[in-house]
Residue, then its C-alpha position, 0 to 999 in steps of 0.5 A: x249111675x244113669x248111663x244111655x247111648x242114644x235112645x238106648x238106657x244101658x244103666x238106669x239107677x245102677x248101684x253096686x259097690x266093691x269091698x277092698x281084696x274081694x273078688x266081685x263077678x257081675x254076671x248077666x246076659x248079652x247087652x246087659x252093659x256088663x263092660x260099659x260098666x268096666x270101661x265106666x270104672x276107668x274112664x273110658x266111658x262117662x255116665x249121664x249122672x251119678x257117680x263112681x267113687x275110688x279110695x273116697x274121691x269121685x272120680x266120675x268126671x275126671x279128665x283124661x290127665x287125671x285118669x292116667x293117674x287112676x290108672x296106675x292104680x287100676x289095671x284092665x284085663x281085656x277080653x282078646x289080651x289087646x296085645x300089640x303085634x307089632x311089639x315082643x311079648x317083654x315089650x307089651x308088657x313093658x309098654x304101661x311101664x313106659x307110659x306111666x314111668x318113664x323115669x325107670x330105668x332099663x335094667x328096673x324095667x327089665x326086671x319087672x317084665x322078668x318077675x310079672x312074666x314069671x308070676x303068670x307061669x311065663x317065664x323066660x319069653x320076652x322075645x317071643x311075638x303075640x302071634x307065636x302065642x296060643x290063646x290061653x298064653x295071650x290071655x296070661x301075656x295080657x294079665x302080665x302087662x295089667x299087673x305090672x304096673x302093680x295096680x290096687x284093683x284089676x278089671x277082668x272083661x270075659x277071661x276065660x272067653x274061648x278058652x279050653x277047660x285047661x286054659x280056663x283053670x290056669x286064668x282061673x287060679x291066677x285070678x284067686x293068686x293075684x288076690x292071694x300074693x297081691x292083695x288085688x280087688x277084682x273086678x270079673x265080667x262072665x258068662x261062664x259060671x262054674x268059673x264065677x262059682x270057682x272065683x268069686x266072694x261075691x256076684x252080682x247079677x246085672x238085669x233090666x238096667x240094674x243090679x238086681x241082687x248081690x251076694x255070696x256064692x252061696x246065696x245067689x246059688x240058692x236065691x229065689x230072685x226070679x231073674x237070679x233063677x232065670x239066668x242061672x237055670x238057662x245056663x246050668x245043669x239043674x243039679x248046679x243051678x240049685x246049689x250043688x256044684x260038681 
């Protein structure tokens, strides 16, 4: 995939590819592109050239009209929850029902809210406003009303951003529950990387326009790719950067 912005190349010949029920963290530095490449996946934004292939199609090129329909099958977990002030917490996570069903019914839809509520340890909160919320409960607010639409892959940009360590853990094993109960695809965008090391099958780290190694938590701890090194070093402990973890 090529992917500019005026004068400034984002991607530039980037492969990647992302195997059913796994859990895929594509890690790099500031301005590497990391949520271009998550807004690429669900149409927000078109590269240049290349392609982006979904259950066999290539969906590079699709309209509007026929995202919506990917969307039912991607959900996107924003990095600030995005929630709508204006509306209840059942009411956000209601919205993408509405949207994508409107043939539901209320008491169904009801329902749905209910039961995505409760499996991000919410429960019994519909009436609640986004402002009422702290952020580690927007953040699970905002993954309730990704998965309730009951998507196939789930796109995380930066989840645990901002968070304290105790917020951090709960985002943390909601992303490995919603592969355990759910059987979701992953997508995680971060820059923290214990949690990366806590989550991950695979990462991928994304440097100089390109995915430049991808691997097992394992191997990419004890890689000796200079830009692997580089990165992890800068922002581990030296006993983590080498592969012991705490």
């Amino acid at each position: 995939m090529h992917k500019s912005f005026g004068p400034k190349v984002v991607f530039d010949g980037l492969t990647l590819g992302v195997r059913p029920q796994e859990t895929l963290t594509v890690i790099g530095g500031s301005g590497t592109g990391k949520s271009v490449l998550l807004k690429s996946l669900i149409g927000l934004v078109h590269p240049e050239s290349g392609r982006i292939d979904f259950k066999g199609q290539d969906i590079t090129y699709f309209s509007e009209q026929q995202f919506l329909e990917v969307r039912r099958h991607v959900a996107y977990v924003f990095q600030g929850a995005a929630l709508f002030d204006s509306l209840t917490v059942g009411e956000n996570i209601a919205y993408p029902l509405r949207e994508h069903f409107p043939e539901m019914e209320r008491e169904e839809l009801a329902d749905r809210v209910a039961r995505t509520l409760k499996l991000v340890n919410l429960p019994g909160i519909e009436a609640m406003r986004p402002a009422d919320l702290s952020g580690g409960m927007k953040k699970r607010v905002g993954l309730a009303r990704a998965i309730t639409t009951q998507p196939e892959v789930i796109l995380w940009d930066e989840p645990t951003t901002g968070l304290d360590p105790i917020s951090t853990r709960i985002i943390e094993d909601l992303i490995l529950r919603m592969k355990a109960e759910l059987g979701c695809t992953s997508i995680v965008i971060t820059h923290d990387m214990p949690s990366a090391f806590y989550v991950s099958d695979r990462i991928a780290l994304l440097a100089n326009r390109k995915i430049v190694q991808v691997g097992t938590v394992a191997e990419m701890q004890a890689s000796r790719n200079s830009e692997v090194r580089a990165f992890l070093d800068a922002r581990l402990p030296r006993t983590e950067s080498r592969g012991v973890v705490a």
